[in-house]
C-alpha positions as CSV (number, residue, x, y, z in Angstrom):
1,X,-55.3,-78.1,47.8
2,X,-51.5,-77.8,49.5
3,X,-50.5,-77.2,45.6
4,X,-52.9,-74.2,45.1
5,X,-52.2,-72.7,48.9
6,X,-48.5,-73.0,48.0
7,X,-48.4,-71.0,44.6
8,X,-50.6,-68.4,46.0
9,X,-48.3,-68.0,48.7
10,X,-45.4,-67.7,46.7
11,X,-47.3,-65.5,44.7
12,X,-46.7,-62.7,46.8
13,X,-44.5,-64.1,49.2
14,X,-41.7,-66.4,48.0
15,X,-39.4,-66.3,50.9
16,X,-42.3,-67.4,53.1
17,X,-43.5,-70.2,51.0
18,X,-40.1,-71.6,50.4
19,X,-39.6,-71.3,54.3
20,X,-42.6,-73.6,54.5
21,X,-41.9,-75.9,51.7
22,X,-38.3,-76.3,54.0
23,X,-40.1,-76.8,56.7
24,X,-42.6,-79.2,56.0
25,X,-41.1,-81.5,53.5
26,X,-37.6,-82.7,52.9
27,X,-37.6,-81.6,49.1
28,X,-35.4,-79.0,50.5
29,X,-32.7,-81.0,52.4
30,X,-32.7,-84.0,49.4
31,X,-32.4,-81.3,46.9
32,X,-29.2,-79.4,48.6
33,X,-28.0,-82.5,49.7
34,X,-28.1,-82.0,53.4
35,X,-26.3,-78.4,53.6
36,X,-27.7,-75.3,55.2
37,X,-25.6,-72.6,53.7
38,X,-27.0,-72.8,49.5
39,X,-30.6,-73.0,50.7
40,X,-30.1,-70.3,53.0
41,X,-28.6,-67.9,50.8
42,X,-31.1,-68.7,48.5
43,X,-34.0,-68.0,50.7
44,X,-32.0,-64.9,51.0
45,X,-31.2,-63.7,47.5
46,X,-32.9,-65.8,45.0
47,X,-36.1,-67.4,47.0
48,X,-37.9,-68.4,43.5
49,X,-35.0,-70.0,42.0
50,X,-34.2,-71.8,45.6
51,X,-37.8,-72.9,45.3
52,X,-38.1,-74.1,42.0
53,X,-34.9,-76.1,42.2
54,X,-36.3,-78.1,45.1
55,X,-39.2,-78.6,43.7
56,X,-37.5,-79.8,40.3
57,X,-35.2,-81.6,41.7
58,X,-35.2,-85.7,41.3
59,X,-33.2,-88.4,43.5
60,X,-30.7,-90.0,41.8
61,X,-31.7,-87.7,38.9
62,X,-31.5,-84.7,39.3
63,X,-32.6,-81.8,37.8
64,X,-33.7,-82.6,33.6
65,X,-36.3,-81.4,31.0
66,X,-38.7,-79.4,32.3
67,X,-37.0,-78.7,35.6
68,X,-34.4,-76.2,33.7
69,X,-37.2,-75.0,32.3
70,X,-38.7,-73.9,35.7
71,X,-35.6,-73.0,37.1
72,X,-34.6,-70.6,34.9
73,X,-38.7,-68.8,34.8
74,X,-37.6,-68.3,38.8
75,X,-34.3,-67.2,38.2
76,X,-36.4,-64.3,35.5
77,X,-39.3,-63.7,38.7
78,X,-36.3,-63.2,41.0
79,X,-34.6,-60.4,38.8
80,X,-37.9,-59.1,37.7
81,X,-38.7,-58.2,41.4
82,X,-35.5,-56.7,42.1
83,X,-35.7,-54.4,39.1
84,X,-39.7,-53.9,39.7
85,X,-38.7,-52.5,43.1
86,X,-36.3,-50.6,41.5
87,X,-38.1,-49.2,39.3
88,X,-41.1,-47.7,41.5
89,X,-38.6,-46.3,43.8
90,X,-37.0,-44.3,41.3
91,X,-40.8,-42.6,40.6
């Protein structure tokens, strides 16, 4: 149930759900290794990105496979709301 709550949250609010995931859990902190300033500026600029990295991410392991895979899809969602917003405000 968290899952499902989560990706509808981030579904139309990313900078509140990765706010919560930061929050809550510590996938954040182990993912950015205990600095403030990357997750930050990602909640900032890039919140899907931010969000799937820490999600991806693996102790000891990293980010591999699939993880890329994710990461990049949030880094595309994270351009294709800037330029959607864009876009309408131009019509």
């Amino acid at each position: 149930m968290g899952c499902c709550l989560l990706a509808l949250i981030s579904s139309f609010a990313p900078r509140i759900a990765l706010l919560l995931v930061w929050i809550f859990t510590s996938q954040v902190t182990i993912a950015f290794h205990h600095t403030f300033i990357w997750p930050f500026l990602g909640l900032l600029f890039l919140p899907f990105t931010t969000m799937f990295y820490a999600l991806a991410y693996q102790p000891g392991l990293g980010i591999s496979g699939w993880g890329y895979v994710f990461v990049v899809i949030g880094f595309f969602l994270d351009l294709s709301s800037y330029g959607g917003g864009g876009y309408s405000r131009r019509r």
